[in-house]
DOMI-558726 format. One record per residue (C-alpha): residue in one letter; residue number from 1; x, y, z. Coordinates in steps of 0.1 Angstrom, whole numbers, plus 2048, in hexadecimal, padded with zeros to 3 digits. Layout:
BEGIN
residuo = A num = NUM px = X py = Y pz = Z
...
***
This chain:
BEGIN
residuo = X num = 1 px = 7D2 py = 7C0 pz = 926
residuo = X num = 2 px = 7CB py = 7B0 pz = 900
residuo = X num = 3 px = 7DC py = 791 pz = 8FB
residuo = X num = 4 px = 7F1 py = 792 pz = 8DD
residuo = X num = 5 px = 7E9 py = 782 pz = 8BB
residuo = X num = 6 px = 804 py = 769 pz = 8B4
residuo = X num = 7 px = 817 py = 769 pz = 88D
residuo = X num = 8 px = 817 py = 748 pz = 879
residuo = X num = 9 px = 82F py = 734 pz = 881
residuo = X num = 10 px = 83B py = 732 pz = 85D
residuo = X num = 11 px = 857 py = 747 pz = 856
residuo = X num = 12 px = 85D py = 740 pz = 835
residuo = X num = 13 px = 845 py = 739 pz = 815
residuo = X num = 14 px = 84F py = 72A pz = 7F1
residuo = X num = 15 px = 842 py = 73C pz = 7D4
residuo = X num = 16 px = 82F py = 718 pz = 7C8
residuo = X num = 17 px = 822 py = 718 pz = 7EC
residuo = X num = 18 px = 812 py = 73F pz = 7E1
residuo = X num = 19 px = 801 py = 730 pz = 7C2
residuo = X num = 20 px = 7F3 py = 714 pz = 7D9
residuo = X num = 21 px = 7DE py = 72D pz = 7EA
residuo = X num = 22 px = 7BC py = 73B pz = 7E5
residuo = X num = 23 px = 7BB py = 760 pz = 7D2
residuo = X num = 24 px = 7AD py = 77B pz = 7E6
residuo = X num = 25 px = 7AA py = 7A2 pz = 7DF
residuo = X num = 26 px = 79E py = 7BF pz = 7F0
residuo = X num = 27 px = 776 py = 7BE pz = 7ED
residuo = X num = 28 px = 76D py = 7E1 pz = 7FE
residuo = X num = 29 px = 763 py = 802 pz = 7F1
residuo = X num = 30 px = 77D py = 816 pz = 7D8
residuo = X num = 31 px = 780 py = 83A pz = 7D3
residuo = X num = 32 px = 793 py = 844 pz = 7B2
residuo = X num = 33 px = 79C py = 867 pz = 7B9
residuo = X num = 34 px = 7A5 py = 87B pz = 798
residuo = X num = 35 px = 7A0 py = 8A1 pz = 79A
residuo = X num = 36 px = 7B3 py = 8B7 pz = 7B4
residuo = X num = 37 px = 795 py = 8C3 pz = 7C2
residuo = X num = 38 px = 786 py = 89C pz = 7CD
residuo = X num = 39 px = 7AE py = 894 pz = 7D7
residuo = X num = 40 px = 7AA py = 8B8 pz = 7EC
residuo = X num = 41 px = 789 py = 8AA pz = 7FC
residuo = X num = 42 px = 796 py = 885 pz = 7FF
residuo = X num = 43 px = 7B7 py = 88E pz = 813
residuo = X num = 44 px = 7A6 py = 8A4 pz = 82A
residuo = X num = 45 px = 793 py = 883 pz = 837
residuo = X num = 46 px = 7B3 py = 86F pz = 835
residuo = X num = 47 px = 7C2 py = 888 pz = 84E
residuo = X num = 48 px = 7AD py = 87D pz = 86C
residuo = X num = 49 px = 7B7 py = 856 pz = 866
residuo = X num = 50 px = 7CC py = 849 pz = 87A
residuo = X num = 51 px = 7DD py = 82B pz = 865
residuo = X num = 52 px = 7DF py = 829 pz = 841
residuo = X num = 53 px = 7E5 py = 811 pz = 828
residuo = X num = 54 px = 801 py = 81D pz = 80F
residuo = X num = 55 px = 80E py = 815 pz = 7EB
residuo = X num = 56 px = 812 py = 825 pz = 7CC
residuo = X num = 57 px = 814 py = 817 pz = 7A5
residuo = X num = 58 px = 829 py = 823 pz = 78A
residuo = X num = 59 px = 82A py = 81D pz = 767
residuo = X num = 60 px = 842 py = 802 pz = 75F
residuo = X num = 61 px = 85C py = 807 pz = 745
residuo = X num = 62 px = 868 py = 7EF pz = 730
residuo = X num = 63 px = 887 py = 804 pz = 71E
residuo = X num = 64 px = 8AA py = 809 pz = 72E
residuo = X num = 65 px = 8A9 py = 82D pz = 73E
residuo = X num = 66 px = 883 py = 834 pz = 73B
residuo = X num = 67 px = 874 py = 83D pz = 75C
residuo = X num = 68 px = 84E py = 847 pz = 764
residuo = X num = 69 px = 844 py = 85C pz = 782
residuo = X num = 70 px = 82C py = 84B pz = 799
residuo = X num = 71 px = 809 py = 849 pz = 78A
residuo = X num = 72 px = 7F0 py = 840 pz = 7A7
residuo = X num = 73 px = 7F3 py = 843 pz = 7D0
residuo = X num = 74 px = 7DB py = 82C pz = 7E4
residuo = X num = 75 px = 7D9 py = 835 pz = 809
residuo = X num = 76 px = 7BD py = 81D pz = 81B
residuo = X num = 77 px = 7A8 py = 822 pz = 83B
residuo = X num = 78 px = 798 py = 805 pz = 84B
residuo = X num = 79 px = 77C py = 806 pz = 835
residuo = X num = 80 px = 782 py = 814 pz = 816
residuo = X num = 81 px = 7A1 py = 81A pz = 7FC
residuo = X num = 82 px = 7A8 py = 83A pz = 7EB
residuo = X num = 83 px = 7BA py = 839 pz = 7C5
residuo = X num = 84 px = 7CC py = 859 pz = 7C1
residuo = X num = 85 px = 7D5 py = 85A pz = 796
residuo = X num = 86 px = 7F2 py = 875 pz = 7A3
residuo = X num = 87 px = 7F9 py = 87E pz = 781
residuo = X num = 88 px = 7D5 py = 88E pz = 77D
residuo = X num = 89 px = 7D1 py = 897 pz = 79F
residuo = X num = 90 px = 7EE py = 8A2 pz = 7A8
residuo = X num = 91 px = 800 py = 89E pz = 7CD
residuo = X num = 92 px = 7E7 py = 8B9 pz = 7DE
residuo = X num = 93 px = 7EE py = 8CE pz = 7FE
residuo = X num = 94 px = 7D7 py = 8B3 pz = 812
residuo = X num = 95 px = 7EB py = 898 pz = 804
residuo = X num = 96 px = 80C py = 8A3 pz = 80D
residuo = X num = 97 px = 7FD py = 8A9 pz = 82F
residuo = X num = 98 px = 7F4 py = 886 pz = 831
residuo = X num = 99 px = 815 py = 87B pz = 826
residuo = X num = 100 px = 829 py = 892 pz = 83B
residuo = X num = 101 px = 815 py = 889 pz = 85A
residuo = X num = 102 px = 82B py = 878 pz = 877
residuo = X num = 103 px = 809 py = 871 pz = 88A
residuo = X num = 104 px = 7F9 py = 85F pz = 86B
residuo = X num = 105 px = 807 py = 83B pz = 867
residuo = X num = 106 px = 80D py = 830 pz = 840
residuo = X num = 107 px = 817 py = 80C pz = 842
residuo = X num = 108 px = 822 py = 7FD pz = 823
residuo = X num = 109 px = 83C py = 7E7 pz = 80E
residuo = X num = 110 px = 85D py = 7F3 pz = 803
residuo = X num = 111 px = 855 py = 817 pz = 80C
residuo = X num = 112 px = 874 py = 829 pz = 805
residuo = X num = 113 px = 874 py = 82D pz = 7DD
residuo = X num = 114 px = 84F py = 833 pz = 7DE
residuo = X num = 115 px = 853 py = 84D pz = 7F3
residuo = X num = 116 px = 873 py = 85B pz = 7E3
residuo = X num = 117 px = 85F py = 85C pz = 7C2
residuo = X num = 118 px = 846 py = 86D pz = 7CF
residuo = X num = 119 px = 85F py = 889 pz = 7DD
residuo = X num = 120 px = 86C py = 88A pz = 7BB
residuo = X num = 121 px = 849 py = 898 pz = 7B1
residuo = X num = 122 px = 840 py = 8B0 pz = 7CC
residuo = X num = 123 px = 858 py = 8B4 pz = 7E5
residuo = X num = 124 px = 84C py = 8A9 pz = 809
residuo = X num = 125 px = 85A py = 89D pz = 82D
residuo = X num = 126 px = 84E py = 87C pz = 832
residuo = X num = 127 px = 83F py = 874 pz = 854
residuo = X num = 128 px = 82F py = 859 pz = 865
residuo = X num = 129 px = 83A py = 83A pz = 848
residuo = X num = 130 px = 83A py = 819 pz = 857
residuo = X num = 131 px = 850 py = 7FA pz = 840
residuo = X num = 132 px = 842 py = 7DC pz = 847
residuo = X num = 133 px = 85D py = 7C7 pz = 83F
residuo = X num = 134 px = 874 py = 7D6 pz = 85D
residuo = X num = 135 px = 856 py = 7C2 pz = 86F
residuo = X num = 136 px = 85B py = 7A6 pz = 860
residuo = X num = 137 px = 87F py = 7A0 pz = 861
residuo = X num = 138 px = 879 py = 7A6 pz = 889
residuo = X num = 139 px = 861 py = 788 pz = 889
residuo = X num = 140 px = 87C py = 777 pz = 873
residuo = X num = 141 px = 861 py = 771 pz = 853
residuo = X num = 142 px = 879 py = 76D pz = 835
residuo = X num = 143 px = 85E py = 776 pz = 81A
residuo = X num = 144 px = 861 py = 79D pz = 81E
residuo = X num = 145 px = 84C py = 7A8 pz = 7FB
residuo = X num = 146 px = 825 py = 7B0 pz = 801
residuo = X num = 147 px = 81A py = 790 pz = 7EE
residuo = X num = 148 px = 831 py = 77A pz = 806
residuo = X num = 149 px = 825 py = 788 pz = 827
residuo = X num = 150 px = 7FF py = 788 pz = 819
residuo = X num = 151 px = 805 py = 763 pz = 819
residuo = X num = 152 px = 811 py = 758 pz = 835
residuo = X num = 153 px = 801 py = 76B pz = 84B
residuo = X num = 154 px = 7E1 py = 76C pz = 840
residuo = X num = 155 px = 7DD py = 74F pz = 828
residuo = X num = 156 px = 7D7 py = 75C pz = 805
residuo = X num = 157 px = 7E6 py = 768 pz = 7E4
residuo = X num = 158 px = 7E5 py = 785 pz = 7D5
residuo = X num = 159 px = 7E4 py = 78F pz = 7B1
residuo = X num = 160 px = 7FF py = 79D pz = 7A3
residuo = X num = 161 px = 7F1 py = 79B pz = 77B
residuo = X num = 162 px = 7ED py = 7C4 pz = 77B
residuo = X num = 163 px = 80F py = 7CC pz = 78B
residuo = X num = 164 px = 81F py = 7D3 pz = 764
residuo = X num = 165 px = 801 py = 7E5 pz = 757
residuo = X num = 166 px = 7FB py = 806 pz = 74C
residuo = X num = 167 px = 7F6 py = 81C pz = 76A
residuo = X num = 168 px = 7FC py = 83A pz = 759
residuo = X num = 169 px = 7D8 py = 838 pz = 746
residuo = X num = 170 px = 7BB py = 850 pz = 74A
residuo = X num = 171 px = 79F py = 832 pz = 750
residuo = X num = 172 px = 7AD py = 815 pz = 764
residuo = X num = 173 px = 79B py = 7F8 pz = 762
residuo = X num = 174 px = 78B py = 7E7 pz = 77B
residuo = X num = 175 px = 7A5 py = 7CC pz = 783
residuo = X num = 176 px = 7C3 py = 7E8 pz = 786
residuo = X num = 177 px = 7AE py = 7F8 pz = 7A2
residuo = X num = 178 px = 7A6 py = 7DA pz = 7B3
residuo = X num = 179 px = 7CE py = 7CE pz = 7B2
residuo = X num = 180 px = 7D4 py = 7F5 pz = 7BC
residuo = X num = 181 px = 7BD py = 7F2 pz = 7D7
residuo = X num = 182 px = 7C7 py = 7CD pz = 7E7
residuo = X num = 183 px = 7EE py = 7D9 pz = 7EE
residuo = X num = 184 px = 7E2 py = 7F9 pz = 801
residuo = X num = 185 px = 7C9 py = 7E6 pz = 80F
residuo = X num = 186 px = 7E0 py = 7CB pz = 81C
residuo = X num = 187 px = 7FB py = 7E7 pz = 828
residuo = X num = 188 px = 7E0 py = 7F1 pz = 845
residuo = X num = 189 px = 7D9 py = 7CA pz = 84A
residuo = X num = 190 px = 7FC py = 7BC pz = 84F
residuo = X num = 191 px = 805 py = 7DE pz = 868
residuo = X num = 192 px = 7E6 py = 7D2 pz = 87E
residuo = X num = 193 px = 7F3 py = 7B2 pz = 87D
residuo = X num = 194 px = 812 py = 7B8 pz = 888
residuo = X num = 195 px = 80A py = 7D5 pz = 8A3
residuo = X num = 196 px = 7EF py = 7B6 pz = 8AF
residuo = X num = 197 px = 811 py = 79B pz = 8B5
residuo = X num = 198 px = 820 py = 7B4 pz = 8C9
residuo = X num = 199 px = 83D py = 7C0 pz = 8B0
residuo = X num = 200 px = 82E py = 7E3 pz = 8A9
residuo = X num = 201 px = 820 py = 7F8 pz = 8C9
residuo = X num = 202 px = 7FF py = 7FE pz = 8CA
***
């Protein structure tokens, strides 16, 4: 029997105590899927994971009543992180298989209106989403946002510089796919964190 990883014992974390710590950002391999065809071919590897990493972006708006569909999908594995530009690539048959799956985990932040929106675009029955903040209420962390329980559970800030930018372009820069990247990324990370203290089953 594996002994369990214990949580921090901090429960709470200030937001001048988050600029205190050092930046990190997800450093691994990044696959920016924008055809159908390589979003086709990408899914049908995604099927066989068994844990996935899950956000989405969306253009912001900035006028009263203007709304944007979502503009990118990142689902990571344990090694890589895959960047679907969904309004190029569209939500493919393998995709929605992916995100319908009960038996494939998609552990995020504040799941439900990403998910919604997505519906909203191609209609699907979600299966297998995991929100990581029911977790953390459980182990009674007050800081429920992705940037919060990055902190104090594992030490480190995150960016948040990209979150307003253009998503909706053709060419995203560097820096947009490595912010992109980072909150999928850190999905899968805090899940296996919290499955490890015992408050998701293995």
């Amino acid at each position: 029997m594996t002994a369990k990883n214990s949580l921090p014992e901090k429960r709470h974390i200030s937001k001048s105590e988050i600029n205190e710590l050092p930046m990190k950002a997800y450093d691994g391999p990044i696959h920016l899927i924008n055809t159908p065809e390589a979003a086709e071919n990408a899914a049908r590897k995604l099927i066989n994971e068994p844990l996935l990493g899950f956000d989405t972006e969306t253009r912001p708006a900035f006028r009263k009543g203007e709304s944007y569909d979502p503009s990118l999908l990142q689902l990571a594995t344990g090694s890589d992180v895959y960047l679907f530009q969904i309004q190029q690539c569209g939500l493919t048959p393998a995709l929605i298989e992916v995100l319908s799956s009960s038996t494939i985990v998609k552990a995020g932040v504040a799941l439900d209106r990403d998910v919604s929106e997505l519906q909203a675009m191609t209609p699907f029955t979600p299966g297998g989403f995991v929100e990581l903040a029911t977790y953390a209420k459980e182990a009674r962390i007050k800081n429920l946002g992705l940037r919060g329980l990055t902190a104090i559970l594992f030490g480190f800030r995150i960016s948040k510089k990209e979150q307003v930018s253009n998503w909706a372009r053709k060419e995203l820069t560097e820096s947009q796919q490595i912010y992109a990247a980072t909150d999928a990324w850190l999905g899968r990370k805090i899940y296996l964190e919290f499955q490890g203290a015992g408050l998701i089953p293995s």
